[in-house]
N, C-alpha and C positions, 0 to 999 in steps of 0.2 A: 591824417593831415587835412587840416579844412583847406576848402579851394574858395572857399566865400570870398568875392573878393571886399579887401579890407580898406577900411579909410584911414588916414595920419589924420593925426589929431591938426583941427587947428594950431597954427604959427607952430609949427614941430614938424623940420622938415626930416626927410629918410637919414641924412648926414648925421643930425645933432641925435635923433634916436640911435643909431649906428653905433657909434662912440658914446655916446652916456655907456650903453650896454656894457660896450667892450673895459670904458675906464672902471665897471662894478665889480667886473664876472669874477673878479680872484677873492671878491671879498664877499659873495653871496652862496650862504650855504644851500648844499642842491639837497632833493631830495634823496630818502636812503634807495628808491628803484635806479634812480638816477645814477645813483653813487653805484653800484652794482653792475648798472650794463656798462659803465665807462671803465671800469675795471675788465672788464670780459675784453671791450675793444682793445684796450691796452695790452693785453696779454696775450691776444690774438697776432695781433698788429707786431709786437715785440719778437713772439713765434715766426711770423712770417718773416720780419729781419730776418731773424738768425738764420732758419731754414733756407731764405735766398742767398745767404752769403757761400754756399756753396753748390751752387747752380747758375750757369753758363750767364747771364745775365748779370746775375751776382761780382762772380767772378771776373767779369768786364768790369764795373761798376768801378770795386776794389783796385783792380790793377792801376785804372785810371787814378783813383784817388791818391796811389802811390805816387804820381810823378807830378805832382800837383803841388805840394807840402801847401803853408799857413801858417798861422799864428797858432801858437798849441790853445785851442777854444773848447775843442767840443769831441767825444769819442765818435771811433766808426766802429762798427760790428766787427767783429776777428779782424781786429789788428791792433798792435800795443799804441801806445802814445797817447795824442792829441791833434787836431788838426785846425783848420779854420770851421769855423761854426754853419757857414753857407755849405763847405762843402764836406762838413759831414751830415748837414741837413738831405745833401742832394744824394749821398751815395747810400743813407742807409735807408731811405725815401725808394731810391730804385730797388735795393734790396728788399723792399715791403713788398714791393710788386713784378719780381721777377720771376714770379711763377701767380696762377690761378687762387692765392690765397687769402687774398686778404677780403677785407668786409665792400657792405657795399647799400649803397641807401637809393631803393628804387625809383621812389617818388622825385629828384633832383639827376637821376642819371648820374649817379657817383659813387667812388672809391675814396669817402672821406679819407681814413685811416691812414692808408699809406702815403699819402700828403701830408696829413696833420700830425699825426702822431710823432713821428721824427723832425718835425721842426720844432714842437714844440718842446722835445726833446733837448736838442741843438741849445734853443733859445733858454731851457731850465738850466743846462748847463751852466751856459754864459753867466745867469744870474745867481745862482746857487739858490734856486729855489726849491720849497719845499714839496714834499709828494702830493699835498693836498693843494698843493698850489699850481702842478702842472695838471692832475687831474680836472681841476675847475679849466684852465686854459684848454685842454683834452674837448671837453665838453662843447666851449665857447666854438672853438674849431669847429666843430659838426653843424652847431646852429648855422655859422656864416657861411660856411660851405653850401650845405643845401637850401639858405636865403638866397644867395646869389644866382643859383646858376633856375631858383622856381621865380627869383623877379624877371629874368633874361627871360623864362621859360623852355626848358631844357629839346623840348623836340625843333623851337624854332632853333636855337642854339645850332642844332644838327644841319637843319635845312640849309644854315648859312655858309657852312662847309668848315666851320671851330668844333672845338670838342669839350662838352660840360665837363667832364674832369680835370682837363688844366685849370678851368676858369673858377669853380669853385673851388678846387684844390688850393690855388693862389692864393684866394682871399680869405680860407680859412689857417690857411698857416700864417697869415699877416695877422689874421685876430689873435691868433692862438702866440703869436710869438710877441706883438706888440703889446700884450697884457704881463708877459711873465716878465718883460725885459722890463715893464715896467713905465712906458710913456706916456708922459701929464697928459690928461684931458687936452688940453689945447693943442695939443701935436695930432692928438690919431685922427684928423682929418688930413693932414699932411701925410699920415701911414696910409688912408683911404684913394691918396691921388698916389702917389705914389707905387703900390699895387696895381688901381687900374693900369698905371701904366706896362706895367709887367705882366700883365694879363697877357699870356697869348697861347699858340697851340690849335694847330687843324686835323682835320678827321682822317689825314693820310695814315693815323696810325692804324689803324683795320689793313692795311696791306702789310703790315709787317712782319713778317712768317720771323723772326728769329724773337720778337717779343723784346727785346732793344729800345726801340722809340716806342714803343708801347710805357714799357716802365717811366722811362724819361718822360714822356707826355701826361700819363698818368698821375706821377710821384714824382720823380727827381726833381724837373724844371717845376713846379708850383709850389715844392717844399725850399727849394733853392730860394724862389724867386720872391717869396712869403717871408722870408727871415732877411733876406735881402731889405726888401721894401723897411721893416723894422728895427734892422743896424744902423741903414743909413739914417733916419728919421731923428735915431739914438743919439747918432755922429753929429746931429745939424743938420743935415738936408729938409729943406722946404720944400713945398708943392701949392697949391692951388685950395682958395678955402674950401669947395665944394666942387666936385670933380663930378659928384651925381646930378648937377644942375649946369642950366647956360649952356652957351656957344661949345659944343665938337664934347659932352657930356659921354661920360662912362656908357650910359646906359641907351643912349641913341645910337652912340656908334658899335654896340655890340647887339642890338633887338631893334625890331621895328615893332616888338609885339611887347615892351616891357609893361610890368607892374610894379613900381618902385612900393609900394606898401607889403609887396610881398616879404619884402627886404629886412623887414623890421616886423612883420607880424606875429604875433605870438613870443615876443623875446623874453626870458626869463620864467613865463609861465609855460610854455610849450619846448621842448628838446629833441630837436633830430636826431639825436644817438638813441635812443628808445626806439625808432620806426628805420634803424639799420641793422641790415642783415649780416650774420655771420656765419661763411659755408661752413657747410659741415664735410664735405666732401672738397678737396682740394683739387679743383678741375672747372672749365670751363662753366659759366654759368648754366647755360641750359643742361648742361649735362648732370645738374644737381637732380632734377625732377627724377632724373631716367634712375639715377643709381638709386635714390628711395624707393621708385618703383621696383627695379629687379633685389633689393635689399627684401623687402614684403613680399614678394613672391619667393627669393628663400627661405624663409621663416615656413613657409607653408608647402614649399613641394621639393622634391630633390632636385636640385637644380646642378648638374653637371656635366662637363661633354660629353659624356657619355649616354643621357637621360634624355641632352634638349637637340630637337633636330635645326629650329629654325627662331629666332628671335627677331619680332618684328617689332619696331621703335617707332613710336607715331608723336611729334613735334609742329607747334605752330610752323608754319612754313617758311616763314622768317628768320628762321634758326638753323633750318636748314645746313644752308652755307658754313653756316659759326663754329659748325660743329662733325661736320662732315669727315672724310679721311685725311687729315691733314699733318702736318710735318711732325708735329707736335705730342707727344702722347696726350698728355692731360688736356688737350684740348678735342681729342679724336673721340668722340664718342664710340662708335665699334670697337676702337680698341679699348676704352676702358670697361665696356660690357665684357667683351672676352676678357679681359683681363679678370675681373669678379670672379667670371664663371670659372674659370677656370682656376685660380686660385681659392678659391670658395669667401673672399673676404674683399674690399678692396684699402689699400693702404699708399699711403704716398710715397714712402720709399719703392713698393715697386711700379709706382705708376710715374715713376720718375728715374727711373732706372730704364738708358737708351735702351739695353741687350734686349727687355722685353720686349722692345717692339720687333724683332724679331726672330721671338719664342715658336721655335712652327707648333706649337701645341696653342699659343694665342693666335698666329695668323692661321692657322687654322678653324679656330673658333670663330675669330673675325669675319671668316668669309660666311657663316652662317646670321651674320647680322645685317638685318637690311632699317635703313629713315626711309617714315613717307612721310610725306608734309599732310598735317591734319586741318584741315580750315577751319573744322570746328574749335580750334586748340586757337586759331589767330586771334582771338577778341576777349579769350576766356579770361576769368577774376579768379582769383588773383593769377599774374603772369606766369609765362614760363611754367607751365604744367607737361606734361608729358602720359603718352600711355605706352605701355610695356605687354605685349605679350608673348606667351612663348608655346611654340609647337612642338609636343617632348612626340620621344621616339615610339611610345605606344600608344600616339595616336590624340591624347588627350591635348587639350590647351587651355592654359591659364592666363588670366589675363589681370594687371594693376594698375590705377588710374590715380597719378596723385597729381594733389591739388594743391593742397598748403605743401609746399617745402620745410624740412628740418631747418632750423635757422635762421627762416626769415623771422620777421620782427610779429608776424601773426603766429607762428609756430616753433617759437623760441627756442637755443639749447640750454639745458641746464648749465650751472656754474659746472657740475663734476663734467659735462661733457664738453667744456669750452676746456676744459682742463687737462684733459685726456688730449685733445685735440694739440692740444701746444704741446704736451710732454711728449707727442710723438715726433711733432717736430723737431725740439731742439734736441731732443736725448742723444740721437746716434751724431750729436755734434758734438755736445757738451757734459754727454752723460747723464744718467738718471740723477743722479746725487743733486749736481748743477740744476739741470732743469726742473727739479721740484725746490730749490730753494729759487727761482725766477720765480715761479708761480706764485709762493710762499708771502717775498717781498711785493711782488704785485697786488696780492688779494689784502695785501698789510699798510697798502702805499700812503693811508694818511701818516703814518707815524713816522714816514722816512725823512726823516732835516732837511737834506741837503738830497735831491736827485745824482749829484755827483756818485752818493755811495752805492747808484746800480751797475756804473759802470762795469764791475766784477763780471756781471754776467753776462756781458757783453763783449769783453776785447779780450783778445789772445794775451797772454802771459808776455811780460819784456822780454827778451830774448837775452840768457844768460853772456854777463861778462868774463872774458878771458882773464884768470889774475895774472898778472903780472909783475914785477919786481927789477930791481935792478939787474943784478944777475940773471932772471932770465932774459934781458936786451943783451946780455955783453955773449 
């Protein structure tokens, strides 16, 4: 990511660049790297759905969505029908992010995916667009996303007491959705005020121990609020010619540090979904370093309760907290080290499975796990590093220090391990059969007509009618 900062071209303001872009992106072929990792996000992203729709979050998500009904628009994750388009954008958005799993782009402070991914979804729906057509919108999303929240500048973003995920979330599901739906050039600056307007979301979600308004802040409200801004636009609602310029301006009222060039730098020749990460490990972010570190240290020593006396975790100090003993399995760090060790693998069904956390064979192990805050780890390149070592029972100690993470966009997964990774998710839902034809139609998605036909892999079965006849009423 260049951070040079960038000029607009003379008489070409951030607005008219913004929209040219967006009126192009369905018709601008990307390239074939391009075409590949937005397939990965997709599959990722669609994983994580499904996988959240039956986890506690999920499950709230859904319940809600029942008592809601709409206009039959657009599918939810396990459940038959159709609903209204906004709020199957909003439930299967929080199902993207109801657990530790989806992607996430460092440099912007963001969880494109589970924002964008499901509106544009939503919004393919509505239109009956094609596979190659919401791909290209897929992509557009990611640019706007990570534009938006690097012209605000994501740390000042924090400082203000907002949260860069709803905000770029927002306006990459308004790109993403105001392309597929299909809205003339002359409108998407009315979809551009309009979004700002819906912009919102503060940083109270870090207190939120049940991961609830976490999802919601993250995904649901920015996927909602992105396809929203884009129906009504659709419908005839007006807005303001230029909402980034003049009196009480987007970009004033959200930064005192903005760069409106950032907004629009590099569009079409530069792609944020190239420089976004995909875990590979389904668990709180810092806790990604730690598990490739004790992963490399199996590989190389026996690593078992029986073998290690003491496991010492060493974390920028900032992480600390993040990642400490908390409610949560997959966000607990000690618990998920004992959990590896002691199962000798680590897997998301059992790092998601309540009963574990009070396995006395892992709280057991757990209490042999100690964090210390590394100061030399605060500043380090790339983030989120970790060192791992471990004190075995005869005395010896091994130690692993990793740097580049599995996944991120410097240390990339393969297509077979992005693959792996979702068939583990959907399967114990949908079965191996199902979930290897998700992946199947995913990795095939230019040839799908009409995105309506992935519904299959996504929504529970109608629920069988009773037959009936005259005589059996009488």
């Amino acid at each position: 990511m260049s951070s040079k900062k960038q000029e607009i071209p003379e008489n070409e303001s951030p607005l008219n660049l913004l929209c040219g872009h967006i009126s192009r992106a369905l018709d601008q072929e990307l390239p074939d790297d391009v075409v590949e990792k937005a397939k990965h996000h997709t599959l990722d992203t669609f994983a994580a759905m499904i996988s959240g729709s039956d986890l506690p979050v999920g499950r709230l998500a859904l319940s809600y969505a029942d008592t809601q009904g709409g206009a039959p628009q657009a599918s939810v994750v396990g459940r038959p029908g159709l609903t209204a388009a906004t709020l199957a954008a909003q439930t299967n958005a929080m199902l993207a992010h109801a657990d530790e799993t989806d992607d996430s782009h460092p440099a912007s402070i963001g969880h494109p995916g589970c924002a964008v991914v499901p509106a544009a979804l939503a919004a393919a729906e509505l239109a009956g667009a094609s596979g190659q057509a919401f791909l290209r919108a897929v992509v557009l999303g990611y640019d706007i996303y990570a534009r938006t929240n690097l012209a605000l500048g994501p740390r000042h973003i924090y400082k203000a007491g907002r949260g860069p995920y709803s905000i770029g979330g927002a306006w990459g599901a308004a790109a993403a959705a105001g392309a597929l739906i299909g809205l003339p050039a002359d409108r998407l600056p009315f979809l551009i005020s309009n979004i700002a307007q819906q912009t919102s979301g503060i940083a109270t979600w870090m207190r939120d121990a049940d991961h609830a308004e976490k999802a919601f802040h993250f995904a649901g409200m920015p996927a909602r609020n992105g396809l929203s801004a884009a129906t009504m636009v659709a419908h005839g609602f007006t807005g303001v010619d230029d909402v980034l310029a003049g009196r009480g301006n987007f970009l004033d009222a959200f930064s005192t540090e903005a760069q409106p060039a950032r907004l629009v730098d590099g569009l079409g020749e530069r792609f944020e979904i190239t420089e976004t990460n995909i875990k590979k490990w389904c668990v709180g972010s810092p806790i990604q370093s730690v598990l490739d570190a004790l992963e490399a240290l199996m590989a190389q020593e026996s690593v078992r309760p029986d073998t290690v006396r003491e496991v010492h975790v060493h974390l920028p100090p900032d992480m600390i907290h993040v990642v400490c003993d908390r409610g949560m399995g997959d966000i607990s760090c000690p618990f998920c080290v004992a959990l590896m060790i002691v199962d000798g693998a680590f897997t998301f069904a059992a790092s998601h499975d309540e009963r574990r956390t009070r396995d006395p064979a892992v709280l057991e192990m757990k209490r042999r796990v100690t964090l210390h805050a590394a100061e030399a780890l605060r500043h380090a390149v790339p983030i989120r590093q970790a060192i791992v070592e471990i004190d075995f029972a005869d005395g010896h100690r091994a130690r692993h220090h990793t740097t580049v993470v599995r996944g991120v966009f410097e240390n990339p997964m393969t297509r077979g391990e992005v693959v792996a990774k979702a068939v583990e998710l959907v399967a114990p839902l949908s079965g191996q059969p199902q979930a290897q034809d998700l992946v199947d139609a995913v990795l095939d998605i230019e040839t799908v007509q009409d995105i309506r036909a992935l519904r299959r892999f996504f929504q529970a079965p109608e629920p069988a009618q009773a037959h009936t006849n005259k005589e059996d009423m009488s």
